[in-house]
N, CA, C and O atoms as a Maestro MAE file, in Angstrom:
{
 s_m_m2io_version
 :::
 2.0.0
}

f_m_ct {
 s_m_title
 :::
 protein
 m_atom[300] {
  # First column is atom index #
  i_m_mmod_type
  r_m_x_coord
  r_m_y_coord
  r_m_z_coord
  i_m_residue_number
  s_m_chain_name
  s_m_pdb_residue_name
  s_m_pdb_atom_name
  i_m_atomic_number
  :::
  1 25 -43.754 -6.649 88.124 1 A "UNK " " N  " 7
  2 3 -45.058 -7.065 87.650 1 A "UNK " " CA " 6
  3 2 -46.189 -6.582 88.558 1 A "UNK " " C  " 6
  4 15 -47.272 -6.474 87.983 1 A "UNK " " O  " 8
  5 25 -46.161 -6.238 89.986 2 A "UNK " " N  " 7
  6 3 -47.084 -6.039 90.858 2 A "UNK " " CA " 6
  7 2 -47.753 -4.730 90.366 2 A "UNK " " C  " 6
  8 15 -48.877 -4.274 90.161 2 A "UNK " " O  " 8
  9 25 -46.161 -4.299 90.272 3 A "UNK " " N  " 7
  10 3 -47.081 -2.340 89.445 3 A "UNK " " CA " 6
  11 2 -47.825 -2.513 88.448 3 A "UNK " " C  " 6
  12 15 -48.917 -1.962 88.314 3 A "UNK " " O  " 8
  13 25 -47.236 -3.413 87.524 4 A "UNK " " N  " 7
  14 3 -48.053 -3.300 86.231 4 A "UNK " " CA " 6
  15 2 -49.163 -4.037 86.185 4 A "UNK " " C  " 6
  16 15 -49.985 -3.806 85.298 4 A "UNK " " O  " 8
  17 25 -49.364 -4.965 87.048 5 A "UNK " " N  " 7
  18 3 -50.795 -5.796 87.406 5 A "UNK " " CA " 6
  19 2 -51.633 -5.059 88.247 5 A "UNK " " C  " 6
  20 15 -52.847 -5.179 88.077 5 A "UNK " " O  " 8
  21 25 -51.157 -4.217 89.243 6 A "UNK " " N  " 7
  22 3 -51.953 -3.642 90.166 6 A "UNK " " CA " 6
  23 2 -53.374 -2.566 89.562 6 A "UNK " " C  " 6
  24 15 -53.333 -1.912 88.520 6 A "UNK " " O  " 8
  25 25 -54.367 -2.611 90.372 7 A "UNK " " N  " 7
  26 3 -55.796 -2.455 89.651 7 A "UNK " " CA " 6
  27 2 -55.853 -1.045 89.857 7 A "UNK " " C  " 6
  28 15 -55.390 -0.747 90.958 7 A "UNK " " O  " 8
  29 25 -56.409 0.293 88.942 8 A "UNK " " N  " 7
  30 3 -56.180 1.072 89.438 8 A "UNK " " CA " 6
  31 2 -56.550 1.949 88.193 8 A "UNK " " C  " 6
  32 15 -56.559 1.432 87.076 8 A "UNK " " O  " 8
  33 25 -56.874 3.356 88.387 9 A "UNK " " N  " 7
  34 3 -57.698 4.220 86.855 9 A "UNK " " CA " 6
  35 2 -57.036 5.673 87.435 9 A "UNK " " C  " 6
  36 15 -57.094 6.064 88.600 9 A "UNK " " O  " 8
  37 25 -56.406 6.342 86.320 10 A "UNK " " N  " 7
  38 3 -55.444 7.727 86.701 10 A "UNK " " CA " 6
  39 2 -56.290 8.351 85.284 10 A "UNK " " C  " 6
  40 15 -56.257 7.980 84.111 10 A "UNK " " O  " 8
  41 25 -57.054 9.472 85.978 11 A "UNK " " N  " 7
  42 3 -57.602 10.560 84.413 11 A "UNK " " CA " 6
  43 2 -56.962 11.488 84.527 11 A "UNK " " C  " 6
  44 15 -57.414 12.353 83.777 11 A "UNK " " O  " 8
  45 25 -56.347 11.740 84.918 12 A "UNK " " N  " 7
  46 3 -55.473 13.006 84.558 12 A "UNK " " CA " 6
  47 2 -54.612 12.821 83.894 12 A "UNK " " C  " 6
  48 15 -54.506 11.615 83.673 12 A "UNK " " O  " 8
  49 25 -53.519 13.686 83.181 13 A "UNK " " N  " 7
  50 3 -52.488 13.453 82.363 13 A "UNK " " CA " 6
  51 2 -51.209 13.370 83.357 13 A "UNK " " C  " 6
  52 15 -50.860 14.149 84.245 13 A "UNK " " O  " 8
  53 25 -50.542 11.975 82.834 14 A "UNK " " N  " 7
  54 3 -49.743 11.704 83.483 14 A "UNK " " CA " 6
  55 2 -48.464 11.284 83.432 14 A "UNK " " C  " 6
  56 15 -48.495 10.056 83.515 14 A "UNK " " O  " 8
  57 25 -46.831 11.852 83.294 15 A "UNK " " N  " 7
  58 3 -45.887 11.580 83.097 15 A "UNK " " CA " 6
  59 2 -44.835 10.444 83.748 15 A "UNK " " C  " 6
  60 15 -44.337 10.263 84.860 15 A "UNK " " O  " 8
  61 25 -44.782 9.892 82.664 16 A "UNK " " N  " 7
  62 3 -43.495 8.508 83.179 16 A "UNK " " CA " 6
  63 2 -41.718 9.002 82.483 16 A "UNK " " C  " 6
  64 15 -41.380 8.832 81.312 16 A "UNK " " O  " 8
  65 25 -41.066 9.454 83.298 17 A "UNK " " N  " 7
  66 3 -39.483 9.672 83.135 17 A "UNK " " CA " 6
  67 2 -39.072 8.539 83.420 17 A "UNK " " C  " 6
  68 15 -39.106 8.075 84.560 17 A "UNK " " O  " 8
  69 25 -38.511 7.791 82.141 18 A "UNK " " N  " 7
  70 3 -37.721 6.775 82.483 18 A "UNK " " CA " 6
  71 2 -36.097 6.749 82.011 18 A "UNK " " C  " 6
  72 15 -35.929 7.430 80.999 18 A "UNK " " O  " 8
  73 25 -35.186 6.279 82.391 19 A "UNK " " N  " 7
  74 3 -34.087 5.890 81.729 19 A "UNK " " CA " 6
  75 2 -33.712 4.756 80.718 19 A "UNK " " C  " 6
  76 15 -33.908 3.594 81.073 19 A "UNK " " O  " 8
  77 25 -33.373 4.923 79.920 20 A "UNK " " N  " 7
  78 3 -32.880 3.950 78.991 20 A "UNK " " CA " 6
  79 2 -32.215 2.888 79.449 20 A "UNK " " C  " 6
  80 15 -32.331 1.874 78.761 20 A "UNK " " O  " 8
  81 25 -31.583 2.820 80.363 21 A "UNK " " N  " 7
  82 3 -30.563 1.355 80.463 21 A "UNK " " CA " 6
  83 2 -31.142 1.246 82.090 21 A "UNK " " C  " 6
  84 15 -30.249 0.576 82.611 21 A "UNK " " O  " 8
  85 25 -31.727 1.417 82.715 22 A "UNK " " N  " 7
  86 3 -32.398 1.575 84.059 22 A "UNK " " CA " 6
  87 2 -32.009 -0.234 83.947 22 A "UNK " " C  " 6
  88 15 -32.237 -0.865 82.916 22 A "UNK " " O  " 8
  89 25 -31.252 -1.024 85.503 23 A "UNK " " N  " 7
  90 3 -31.440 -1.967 85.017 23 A "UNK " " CA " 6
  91 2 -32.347 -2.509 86.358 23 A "UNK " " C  " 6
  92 15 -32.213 -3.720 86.533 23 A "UNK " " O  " 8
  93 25 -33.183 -1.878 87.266 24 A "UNK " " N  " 7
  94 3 -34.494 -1.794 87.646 24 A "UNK " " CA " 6
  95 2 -35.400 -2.643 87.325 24 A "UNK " " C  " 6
  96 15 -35.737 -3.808 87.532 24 A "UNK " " O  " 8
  97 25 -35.807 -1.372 86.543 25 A "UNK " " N  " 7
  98 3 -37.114 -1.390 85.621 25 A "UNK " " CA " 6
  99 2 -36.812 -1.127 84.456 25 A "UNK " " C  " 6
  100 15 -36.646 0.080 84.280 25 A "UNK " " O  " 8
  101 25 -36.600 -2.045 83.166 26 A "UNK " " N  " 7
  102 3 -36.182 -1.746 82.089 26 A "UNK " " CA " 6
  103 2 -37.511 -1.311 81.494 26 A "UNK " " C  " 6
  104 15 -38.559 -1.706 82.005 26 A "UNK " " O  " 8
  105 25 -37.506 -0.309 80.162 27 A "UNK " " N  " 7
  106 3 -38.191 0.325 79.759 27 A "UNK " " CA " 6
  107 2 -39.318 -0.366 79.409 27 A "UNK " " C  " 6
  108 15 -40.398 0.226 79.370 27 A "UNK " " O  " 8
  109 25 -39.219 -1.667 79.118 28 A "UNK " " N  " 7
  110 3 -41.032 -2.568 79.184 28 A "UNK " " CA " 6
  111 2 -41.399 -2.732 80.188 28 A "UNK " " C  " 6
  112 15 -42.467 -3.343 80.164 28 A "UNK " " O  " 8
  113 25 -41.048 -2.486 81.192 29 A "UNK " " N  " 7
  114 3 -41.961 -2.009 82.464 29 A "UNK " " CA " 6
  115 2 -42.681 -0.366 82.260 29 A "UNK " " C  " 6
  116 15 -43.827 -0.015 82.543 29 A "UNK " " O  " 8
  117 25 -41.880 0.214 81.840 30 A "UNK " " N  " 7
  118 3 -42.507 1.768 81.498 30 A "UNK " " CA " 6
  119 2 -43.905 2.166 80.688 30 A "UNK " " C  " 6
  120 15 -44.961 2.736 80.964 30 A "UNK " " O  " 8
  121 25 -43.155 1.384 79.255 31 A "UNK " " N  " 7
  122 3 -44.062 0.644 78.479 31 A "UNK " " CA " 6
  123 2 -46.035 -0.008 79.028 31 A "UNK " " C  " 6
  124 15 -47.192 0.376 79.198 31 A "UNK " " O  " 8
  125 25 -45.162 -1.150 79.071 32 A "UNK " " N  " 7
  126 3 -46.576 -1.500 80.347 32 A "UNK " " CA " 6
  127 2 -47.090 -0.606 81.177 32 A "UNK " " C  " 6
  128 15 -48.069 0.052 80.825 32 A "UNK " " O  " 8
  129 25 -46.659 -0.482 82.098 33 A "UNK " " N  " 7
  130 3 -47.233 0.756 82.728 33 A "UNK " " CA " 6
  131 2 -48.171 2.090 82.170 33 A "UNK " " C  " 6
  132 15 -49.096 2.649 82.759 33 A "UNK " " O  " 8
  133 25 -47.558 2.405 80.742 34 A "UNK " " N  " 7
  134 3 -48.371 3.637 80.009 34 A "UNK " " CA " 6
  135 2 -49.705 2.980 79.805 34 A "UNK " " C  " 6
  136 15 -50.793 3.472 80.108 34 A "UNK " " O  " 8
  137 25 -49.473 1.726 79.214 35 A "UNK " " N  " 7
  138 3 -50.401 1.075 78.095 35 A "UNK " " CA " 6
  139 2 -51.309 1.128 79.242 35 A "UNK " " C  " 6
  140 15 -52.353 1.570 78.764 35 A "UNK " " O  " 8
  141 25 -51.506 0.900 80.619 36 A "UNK " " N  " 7
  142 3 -51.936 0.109 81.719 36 A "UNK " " CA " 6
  143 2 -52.472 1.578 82.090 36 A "UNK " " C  " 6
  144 15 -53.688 1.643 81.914 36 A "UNK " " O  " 8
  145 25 -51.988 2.596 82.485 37 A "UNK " " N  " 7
  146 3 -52.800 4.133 82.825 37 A "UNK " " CA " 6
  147 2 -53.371 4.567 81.663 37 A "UNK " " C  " 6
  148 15 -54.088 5.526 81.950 37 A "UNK " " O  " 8
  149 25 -53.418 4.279 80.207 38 A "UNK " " N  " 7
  150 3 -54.185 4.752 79.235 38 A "UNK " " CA " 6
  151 2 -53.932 5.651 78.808 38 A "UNK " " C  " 6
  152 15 -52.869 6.070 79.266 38 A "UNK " " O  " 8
  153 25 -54.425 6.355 77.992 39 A "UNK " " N  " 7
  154 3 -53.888 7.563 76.301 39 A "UNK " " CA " 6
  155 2 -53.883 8.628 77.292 39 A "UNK " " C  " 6
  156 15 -53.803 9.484 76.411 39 A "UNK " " O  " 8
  157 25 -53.900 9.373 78.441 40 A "UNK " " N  " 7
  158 3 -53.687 10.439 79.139 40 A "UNK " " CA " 6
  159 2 -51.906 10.227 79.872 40 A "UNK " " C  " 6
  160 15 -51.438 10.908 80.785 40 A "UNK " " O  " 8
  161 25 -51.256 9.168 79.180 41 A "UNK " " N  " 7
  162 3 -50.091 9.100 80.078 41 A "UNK " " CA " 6
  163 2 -48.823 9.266 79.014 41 A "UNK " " C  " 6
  164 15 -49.014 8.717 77.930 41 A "UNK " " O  " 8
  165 25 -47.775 9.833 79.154 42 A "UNK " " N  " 7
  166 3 -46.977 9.761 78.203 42 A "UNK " " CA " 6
  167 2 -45.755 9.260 78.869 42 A "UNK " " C  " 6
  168 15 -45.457 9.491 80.041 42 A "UNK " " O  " 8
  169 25 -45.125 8.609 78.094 43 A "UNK " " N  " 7
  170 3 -43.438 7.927 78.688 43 A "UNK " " CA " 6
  171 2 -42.993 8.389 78.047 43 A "UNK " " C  " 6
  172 15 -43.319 8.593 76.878 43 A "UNK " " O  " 8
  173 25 -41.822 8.808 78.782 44 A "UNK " " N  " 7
  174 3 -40.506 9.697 77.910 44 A "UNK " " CA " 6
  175 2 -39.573 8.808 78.260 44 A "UNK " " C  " 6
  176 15 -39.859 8.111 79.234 44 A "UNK " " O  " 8
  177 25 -38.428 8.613 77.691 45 A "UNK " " N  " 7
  178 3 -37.133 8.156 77.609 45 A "UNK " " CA " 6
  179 2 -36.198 8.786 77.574 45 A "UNK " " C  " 6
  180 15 -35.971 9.394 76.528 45 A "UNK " " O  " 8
  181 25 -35.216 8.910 78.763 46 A "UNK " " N  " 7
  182 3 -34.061 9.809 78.810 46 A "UNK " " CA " 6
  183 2 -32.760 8.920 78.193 46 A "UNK " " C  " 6
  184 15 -32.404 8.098 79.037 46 A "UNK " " O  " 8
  185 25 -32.049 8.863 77.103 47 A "UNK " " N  " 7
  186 3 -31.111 8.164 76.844 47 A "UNK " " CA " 6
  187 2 -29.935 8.953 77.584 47 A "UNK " " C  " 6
  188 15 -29.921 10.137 77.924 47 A "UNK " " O  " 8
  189 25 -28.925 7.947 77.743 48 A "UNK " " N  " 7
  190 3 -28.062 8.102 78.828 48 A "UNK " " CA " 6
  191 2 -28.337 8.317 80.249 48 A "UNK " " C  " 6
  192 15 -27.685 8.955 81.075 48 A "UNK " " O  " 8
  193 25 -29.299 7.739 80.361 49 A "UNK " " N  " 7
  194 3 -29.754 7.175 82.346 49 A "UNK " " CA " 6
  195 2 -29.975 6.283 82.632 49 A "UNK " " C  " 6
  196 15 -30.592 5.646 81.779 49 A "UNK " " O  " 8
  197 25 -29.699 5.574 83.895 50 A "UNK " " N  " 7
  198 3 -30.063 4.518 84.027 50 A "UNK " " CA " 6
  199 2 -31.226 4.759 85.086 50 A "UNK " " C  " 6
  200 15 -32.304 5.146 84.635 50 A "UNK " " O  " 8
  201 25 -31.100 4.567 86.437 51 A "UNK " " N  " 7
  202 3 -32.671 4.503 87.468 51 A "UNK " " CA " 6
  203 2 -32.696 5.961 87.904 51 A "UNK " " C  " 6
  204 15 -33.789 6.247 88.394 51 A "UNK " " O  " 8
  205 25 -31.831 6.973 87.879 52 A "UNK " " N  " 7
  206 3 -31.789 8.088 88.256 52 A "UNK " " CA " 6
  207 2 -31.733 8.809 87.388 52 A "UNK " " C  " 6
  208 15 -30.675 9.423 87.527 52 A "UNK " " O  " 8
  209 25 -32.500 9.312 86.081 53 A "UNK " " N  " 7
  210 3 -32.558 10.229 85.376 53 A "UNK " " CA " 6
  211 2 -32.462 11.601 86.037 53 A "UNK " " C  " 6
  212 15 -31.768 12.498 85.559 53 A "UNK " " O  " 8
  213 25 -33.094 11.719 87.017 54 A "UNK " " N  " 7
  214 3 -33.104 13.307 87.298 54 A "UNK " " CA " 6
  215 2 -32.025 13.446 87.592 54 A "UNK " " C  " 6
  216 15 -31.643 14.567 87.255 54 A "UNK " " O  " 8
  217 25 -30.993 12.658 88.253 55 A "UNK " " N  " 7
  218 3 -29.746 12.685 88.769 55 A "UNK " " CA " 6
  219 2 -28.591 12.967 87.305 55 A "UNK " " C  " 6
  220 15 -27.910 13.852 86.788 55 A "UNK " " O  " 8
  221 25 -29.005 11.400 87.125 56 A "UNK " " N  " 7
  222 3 -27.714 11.577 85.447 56 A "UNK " " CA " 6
  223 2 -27.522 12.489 84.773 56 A "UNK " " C  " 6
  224 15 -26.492 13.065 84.422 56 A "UNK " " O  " 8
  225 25 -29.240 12.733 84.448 57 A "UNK " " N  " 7
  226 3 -29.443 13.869 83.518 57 A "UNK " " CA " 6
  227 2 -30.418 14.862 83.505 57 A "UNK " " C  " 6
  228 15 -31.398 14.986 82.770 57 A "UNK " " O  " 8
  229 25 -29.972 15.621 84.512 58 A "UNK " " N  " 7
  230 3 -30.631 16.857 85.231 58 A "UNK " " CA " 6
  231 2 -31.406 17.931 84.095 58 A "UNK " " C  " 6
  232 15 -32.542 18.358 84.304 58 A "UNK " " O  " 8
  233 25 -30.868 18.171 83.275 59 A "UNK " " N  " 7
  234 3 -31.103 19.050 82.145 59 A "UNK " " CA " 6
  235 2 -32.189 18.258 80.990 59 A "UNK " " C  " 6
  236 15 -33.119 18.739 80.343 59 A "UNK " " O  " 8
  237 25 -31.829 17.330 81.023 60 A "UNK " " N  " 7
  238 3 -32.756 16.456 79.826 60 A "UNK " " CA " 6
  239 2 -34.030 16.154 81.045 60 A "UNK " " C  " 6
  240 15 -35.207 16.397 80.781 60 A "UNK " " O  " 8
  241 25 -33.654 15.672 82.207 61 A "UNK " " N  " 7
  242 3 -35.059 15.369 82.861 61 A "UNK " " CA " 6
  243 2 -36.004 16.905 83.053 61 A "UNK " " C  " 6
  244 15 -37.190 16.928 82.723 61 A "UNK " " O  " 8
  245 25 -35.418 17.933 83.527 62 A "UNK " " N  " 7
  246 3 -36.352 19.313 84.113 62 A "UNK " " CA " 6
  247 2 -36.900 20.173 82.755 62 A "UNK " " C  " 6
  248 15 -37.746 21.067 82.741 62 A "UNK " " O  " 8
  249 25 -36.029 19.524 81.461 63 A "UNK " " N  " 7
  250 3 -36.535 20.143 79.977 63 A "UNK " " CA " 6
  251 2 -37.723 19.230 79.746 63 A "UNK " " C  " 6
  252 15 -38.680 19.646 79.093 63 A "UNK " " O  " 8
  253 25 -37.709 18.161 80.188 64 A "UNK " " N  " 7
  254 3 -39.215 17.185 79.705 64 A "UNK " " CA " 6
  255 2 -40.217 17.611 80.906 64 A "UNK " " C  " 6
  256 15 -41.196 18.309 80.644 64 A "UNK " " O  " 8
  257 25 -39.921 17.121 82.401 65 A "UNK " " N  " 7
  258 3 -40.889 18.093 83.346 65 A "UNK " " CA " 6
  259 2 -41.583 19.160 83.125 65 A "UNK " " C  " 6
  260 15 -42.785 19.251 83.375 65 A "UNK " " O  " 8
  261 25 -40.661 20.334 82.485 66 A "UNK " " N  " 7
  262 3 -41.061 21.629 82.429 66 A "UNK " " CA " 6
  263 2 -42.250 21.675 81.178 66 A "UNK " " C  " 6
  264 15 -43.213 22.432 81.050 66 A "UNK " " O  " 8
  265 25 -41.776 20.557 80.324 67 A "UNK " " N  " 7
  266 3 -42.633 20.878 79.056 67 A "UNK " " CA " 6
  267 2 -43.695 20.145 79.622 67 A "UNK " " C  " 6
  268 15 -44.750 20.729 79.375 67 A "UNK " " O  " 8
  269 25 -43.844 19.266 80.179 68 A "UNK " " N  " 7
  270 3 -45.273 18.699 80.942 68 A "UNK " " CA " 6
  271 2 -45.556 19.523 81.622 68 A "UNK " " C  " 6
  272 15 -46.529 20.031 81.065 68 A "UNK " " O  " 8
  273 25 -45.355 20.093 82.578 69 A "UNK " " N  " 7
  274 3 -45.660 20.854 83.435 69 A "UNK " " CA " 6
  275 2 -46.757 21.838 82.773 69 A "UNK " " C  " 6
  276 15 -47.967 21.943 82.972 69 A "UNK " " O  " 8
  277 25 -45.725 22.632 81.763 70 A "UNK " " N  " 7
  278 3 -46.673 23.483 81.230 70 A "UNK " " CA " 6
  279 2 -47.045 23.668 79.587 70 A "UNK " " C  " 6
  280 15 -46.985 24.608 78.795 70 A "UNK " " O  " 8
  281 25 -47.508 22.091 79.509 71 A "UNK " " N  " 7
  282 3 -48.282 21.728 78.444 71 A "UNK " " CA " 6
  283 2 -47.583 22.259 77.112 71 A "UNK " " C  " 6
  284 15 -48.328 22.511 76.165 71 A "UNK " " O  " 8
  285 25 -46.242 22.444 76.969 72 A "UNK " " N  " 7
  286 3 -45.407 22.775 75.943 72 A "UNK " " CA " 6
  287 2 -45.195 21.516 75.418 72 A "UNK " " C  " 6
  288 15 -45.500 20.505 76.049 72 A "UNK " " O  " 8
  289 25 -44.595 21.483 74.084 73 A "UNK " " N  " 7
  290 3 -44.182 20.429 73.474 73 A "UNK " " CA " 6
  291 2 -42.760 19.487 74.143 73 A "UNK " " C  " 6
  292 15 -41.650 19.991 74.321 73 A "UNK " " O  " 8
  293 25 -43.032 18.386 74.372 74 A "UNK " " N  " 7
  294 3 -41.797 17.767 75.113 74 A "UNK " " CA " 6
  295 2 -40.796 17.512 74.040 74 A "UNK " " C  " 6
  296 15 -41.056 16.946 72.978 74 A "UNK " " O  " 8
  297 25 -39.804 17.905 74.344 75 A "UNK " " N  " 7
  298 3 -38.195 17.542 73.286 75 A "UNK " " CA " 6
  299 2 -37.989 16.394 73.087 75 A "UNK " " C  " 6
  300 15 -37.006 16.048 72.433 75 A "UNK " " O  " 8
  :::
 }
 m_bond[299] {
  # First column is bond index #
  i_m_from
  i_m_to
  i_m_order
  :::
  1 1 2 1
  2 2 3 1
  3 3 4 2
  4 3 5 1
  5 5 6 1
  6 6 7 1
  7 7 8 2
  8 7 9 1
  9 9 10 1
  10 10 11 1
  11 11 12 2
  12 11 13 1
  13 13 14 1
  14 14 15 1
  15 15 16 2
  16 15 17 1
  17 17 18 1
  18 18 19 1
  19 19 20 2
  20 19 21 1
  21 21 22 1
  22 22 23 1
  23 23 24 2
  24 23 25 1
  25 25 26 1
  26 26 27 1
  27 27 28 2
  28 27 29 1
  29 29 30 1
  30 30 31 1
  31 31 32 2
  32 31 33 1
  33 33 34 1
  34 34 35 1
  35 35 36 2
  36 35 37 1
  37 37 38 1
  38 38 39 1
  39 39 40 2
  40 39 41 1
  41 41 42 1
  42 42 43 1
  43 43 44 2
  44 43 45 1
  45 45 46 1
  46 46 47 1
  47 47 48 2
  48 47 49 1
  49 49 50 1
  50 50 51 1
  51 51 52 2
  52 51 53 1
  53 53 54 1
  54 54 55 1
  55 55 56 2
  56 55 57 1
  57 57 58 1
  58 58 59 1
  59 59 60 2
  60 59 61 1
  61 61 62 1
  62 62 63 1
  63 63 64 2
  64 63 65 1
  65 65 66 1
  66 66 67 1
  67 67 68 2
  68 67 69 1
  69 69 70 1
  70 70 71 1
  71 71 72 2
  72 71 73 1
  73 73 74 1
  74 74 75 1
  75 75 76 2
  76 75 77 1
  77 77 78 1
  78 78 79 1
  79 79 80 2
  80 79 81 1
  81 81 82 1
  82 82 83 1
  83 83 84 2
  84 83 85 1
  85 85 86 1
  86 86 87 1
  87 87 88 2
  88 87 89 1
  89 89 90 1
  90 90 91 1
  91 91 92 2
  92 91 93 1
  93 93 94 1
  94 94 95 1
  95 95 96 2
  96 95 97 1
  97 97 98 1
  98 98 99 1
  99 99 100 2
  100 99 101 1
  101 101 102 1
  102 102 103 1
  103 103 104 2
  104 103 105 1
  105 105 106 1
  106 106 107 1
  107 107 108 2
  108 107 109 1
  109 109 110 1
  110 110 111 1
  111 111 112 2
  112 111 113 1
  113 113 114 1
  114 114 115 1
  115 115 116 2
  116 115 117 1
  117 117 118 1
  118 118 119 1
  119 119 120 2
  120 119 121 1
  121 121 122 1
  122 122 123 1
  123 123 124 2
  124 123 125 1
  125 125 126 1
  126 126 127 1
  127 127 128 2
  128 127 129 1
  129 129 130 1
  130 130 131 1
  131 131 132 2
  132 131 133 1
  133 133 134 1
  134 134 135 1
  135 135 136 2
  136 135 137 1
  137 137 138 1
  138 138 139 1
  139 139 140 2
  140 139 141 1
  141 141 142 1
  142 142 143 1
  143 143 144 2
  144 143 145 1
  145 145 146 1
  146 146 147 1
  147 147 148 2
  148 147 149 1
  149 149 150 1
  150 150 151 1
  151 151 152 2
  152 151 153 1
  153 153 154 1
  154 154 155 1
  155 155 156 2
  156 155 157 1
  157 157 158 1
  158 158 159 1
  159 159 160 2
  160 159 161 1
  161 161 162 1
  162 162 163 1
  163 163 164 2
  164 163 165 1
  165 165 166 1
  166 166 167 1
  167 167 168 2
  168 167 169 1
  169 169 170 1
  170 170 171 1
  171 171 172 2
  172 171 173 1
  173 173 174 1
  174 174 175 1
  175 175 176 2
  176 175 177 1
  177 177 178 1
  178 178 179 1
  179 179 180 2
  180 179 181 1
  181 181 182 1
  182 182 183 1
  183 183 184 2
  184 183 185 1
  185 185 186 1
  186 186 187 1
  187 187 188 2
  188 187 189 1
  189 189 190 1
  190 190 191 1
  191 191 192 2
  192 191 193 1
  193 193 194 1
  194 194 195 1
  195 195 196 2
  196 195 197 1
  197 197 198 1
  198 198 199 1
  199 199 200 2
  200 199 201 1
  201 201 202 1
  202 202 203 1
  203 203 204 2
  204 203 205 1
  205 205 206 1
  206 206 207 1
  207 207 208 2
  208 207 209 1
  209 209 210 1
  210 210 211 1
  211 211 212 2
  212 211 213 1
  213 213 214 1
  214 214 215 1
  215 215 216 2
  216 215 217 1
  217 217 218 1
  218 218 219 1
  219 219 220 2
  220 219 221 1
  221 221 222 1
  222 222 223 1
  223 223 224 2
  224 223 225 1
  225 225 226 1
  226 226 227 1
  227 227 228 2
  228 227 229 1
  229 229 230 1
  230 230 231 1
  231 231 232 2
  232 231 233 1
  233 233 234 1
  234 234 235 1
  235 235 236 2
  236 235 237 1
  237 237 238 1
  238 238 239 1
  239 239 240 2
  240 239 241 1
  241 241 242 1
  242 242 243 1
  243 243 244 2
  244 243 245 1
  245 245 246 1
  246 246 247 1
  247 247 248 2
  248 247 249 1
  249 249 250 1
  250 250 251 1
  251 251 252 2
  252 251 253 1
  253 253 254 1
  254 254 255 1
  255 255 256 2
  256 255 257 1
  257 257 258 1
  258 258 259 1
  259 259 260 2
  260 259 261 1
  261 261 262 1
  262 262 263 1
  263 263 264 2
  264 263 265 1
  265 265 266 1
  266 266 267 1
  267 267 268 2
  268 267 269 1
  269 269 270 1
  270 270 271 1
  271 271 272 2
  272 271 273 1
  273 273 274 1
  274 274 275 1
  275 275 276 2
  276 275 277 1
  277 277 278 1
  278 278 279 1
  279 279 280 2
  280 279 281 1
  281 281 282 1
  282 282 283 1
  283 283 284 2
  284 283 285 1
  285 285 286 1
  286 286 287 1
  287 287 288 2
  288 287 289 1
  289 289 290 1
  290 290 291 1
  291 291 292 2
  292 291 293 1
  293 293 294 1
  294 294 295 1
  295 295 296 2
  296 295 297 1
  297 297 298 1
  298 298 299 1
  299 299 300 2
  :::
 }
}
C-alpha cells in the first residue's frame, strides 16, 4: 500500500512488467499502481511468472521491453 499511496507525478511513458501469480505483489497492486501514474503508463502481464518475470520468462519479458523500448506494438 505505501507504493500505491505514495505521492508522486511520472510524465513520461512508463512500463509496469508484472507476473501473473507474483505472490508479492499480486496484480492489483500493478493495477493500482498504473491507475495511480496515469494514461502514460502501461501494465503488462506476463502469464506464467510469478515475482521474477524476467527470470521465468526471459523471452516474453525482453519481447514486451523491446516493444516499449522502441515504441512497437507490445504482444
Amino acid at each position: 500500500d505505501d507504493l500505491v499511496s505514495a505521492d508522486f507525478s511520472l510524465e513520461g511513458p512508463t512500463l509496469l512488467i508484472w507476473g501473473r501469480y507474483d505472490p508479492l505483489f499480486p496484480v492489483s497492486v500493478g493495477e493500482r499502481l498504473q491507475a495511480k501514474i496515469g494514461p502514460n503508463a502501461k501494465l503488462h502481464v506476463i502469464d506464467d511468472a510469478s515475482h521474477a518475470p524476467n527470470i521465468e520468462q526471459p523471452k516474453a519479458f525482453n519481447a514486451v521491453l523491446t516493444a516499449f523500448l522502441t515504441r512497437s506494438t507490445i504482444p
